[in-house]
N, C-alpha and C positions, 0 to 999 in steps of 0.2 A: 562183567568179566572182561578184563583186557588179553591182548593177544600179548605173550611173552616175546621175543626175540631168545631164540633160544636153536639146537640144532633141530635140524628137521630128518624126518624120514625118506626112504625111498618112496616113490607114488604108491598108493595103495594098487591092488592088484582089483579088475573089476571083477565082483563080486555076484553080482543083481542077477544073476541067469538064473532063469527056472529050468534045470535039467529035467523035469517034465512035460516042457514045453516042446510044442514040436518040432521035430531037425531043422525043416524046409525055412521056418520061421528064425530058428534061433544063427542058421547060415547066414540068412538078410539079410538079421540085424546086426551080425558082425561084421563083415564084409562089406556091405556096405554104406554102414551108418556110423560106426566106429572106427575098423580099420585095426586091430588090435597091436597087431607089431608096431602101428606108425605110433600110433598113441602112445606107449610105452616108452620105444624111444624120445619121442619129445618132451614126453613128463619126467623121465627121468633127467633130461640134460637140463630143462626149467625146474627139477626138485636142485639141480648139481648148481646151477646157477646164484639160484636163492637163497643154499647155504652158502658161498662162498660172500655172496650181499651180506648175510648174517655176522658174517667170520670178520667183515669190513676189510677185505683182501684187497680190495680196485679203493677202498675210502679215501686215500693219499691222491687220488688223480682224479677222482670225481666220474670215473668212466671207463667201460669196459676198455678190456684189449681188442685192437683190431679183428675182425670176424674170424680173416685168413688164422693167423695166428691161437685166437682161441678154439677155434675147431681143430687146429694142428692136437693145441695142447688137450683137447677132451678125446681125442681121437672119435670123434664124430666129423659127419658132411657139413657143409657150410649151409646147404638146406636145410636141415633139421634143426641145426641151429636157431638159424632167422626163424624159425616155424616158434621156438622154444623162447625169445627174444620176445618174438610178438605178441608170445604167453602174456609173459612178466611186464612189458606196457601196458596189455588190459588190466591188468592187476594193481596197477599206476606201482611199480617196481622199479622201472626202467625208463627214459623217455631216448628215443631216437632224433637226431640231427641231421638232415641231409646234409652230407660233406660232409661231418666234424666227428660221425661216431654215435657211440649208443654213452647215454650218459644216469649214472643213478639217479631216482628220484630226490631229489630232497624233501625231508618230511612234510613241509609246507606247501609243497607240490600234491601231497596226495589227499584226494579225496573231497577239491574242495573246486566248488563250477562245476562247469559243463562236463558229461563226461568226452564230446567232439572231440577234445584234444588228443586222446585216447583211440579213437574209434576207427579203425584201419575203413571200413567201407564208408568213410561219408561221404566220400565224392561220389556214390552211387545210390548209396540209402540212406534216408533219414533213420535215427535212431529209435524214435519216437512207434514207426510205421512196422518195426519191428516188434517191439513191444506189443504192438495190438494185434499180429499177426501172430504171434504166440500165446496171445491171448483166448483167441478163437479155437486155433488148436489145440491147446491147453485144459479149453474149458471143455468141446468135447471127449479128450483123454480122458479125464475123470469122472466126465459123466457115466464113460462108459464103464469105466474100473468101479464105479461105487456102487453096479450094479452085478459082479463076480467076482468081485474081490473076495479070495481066500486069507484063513491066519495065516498061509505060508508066506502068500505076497507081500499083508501086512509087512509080518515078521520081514520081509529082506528090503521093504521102504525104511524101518524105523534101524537095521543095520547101518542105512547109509546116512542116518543121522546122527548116529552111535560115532562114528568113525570122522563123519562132519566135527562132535565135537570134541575126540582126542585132536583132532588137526589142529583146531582154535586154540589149545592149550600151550602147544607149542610154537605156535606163529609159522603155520605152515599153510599159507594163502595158494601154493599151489595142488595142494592135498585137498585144501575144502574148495577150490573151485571143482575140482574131479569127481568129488563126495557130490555136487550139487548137481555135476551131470548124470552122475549115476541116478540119483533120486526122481530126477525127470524122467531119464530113458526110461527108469523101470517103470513108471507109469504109463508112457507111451505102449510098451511092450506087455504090461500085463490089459492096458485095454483093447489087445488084439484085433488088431485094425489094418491089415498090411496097405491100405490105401493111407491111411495115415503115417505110417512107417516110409511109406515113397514120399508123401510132402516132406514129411520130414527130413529123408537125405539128401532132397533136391535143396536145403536153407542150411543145412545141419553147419557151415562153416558161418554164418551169419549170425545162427541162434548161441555158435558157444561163446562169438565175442562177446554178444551181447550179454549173455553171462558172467563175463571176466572182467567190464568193464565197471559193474556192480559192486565188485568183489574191492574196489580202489579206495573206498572210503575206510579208513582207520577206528574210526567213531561207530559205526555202526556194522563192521565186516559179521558180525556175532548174531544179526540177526534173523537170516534165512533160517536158520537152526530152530526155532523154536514155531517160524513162520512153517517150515515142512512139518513138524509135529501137529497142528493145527489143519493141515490137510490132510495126513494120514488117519488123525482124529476124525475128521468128517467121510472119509470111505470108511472109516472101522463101523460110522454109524448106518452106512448101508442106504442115504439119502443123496441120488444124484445132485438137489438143489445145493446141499449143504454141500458137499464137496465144489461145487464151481463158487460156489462162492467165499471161497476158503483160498482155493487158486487163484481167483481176481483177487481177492485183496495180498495177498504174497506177490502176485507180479505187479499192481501197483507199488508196494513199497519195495522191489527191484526196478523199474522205473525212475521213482524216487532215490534211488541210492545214485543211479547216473546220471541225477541231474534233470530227470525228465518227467514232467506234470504227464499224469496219466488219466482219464475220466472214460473210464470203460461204462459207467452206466446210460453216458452219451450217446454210445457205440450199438448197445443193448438194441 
């Protein structure tokens, strides 16, 4: 299945909360691991952005309008913009110039090397070092979910796959990177762990690049989708082994999608 160019939706709205879950908990993790009003805002002005890419409105110059000016024109801050901007480069959408502007990608541009050129923290993190720091955390999220996991929770994992792939259908790469943060959080949050809820927000702007910058390749953007199905499949079976190893091999082949050889059995 290829991604259409086609119009896109508003950002979906987050979904994943277990309104049975408790207050004290469900506060955290909005507040401060989400941030709901900031998210929205910026997902919305990177969904406004990425149809107007669509619409090929900027196509005749190769490059956005000056910041000033296109925040004028969205009646948004110039913050939230650049927040929105830096979206659509992990998504290789957009690439930035110092001095010259923000300039569209060319399709030859996406998807293809290193994901570095992409990666707003290389000057301080390697990409790679990430990947396996998510990997850890990752692995005991699910160890602990494949041992409490409910149909309910199931059930609102396999929503934010549902919803993954209406996005795909309409070449909405801002849509299914959001779909794919939901999918994670709610794993993190149904393995109720609030010391894992703290690592996690002390990296949380590290781990969504690292997410976004996956999402760049054109050729295989369709893949996590069926890679989350595969780990929802292994908590449904109620075997913590199965589940971690369902999540290594999905984030090795995110890894993979950025460009970056992964060998977690090394690490093991």
């Amino acid at each position: 299945m290829h991604m259409s160019v086609s119009a896109v939706n508003m950002a979906y709205g987050l979904t994943v909360v277990d309104r049975s879950a408790k207050p004290a908990l469900l506060e955290y993790y909005f507040c401060q691991i989400m941030s709901t009003k900031t998210v929205s805002i910026v997902q919305g002005i990177a969904q406004e952005l990425q149809a107007r890419l669509h619409r090929q409105e900027w196509a005749d110059k190769g490059k956005l309008p000056g910041q000033r000016q296109l925040a004028e024109a969205l009646g948004v801050s110039r913050a939230s913009l650049r927040e929105a901007i830096t979206m659509l480069e992990g998504l290789g959408l957009l690439r930035s110039e110092p001095g010259r502007g923000v300039f569209i990608a060319r399709p030859g541009e996406q998807g293809h090397g290193s994901a570095y050129g992409r990666w707003p923290f290389q000057g301080r993190y390697a990409l790679r070092d990430v990947y396996l720091v998510r990997a850890q955390l990752e692995d005991l999220a699910v160890m602990l979910v494949a041992g409490v996991v409910t149909p309910s929770g199931l059930d609102r994992l396999r929503r934010t796959v549902r919803r993954m792939e209406d996005a795909a259908r309409i070449g909405d790469l801002v849509a299914m990177a959001e779909e794919d943060h939901a999918f994670h959080a709610c794993i993190f949050e149904l393995a109720g762990s609030p010391l894992l809820l703290d690592i996690l927000a002390g990296i949380n702007d590290v781990v969504e690049s690292s997410r976004q910058v996956a999402f760049a390749n054109p050729d295989r953007v369709i893949e996590p989708i069926e890679e989350h199905r595969q780990v929802i499949e292994a908590l449904a079976s109620g075997s913590p082994e199965k589940a971690r190893a369902a999540m290594r091999a999905h984030l090795i082949n995110v890894a993979d999608r950025s460009g970056v050889r992964l060998d977690l059995d090394a690490q093991a």
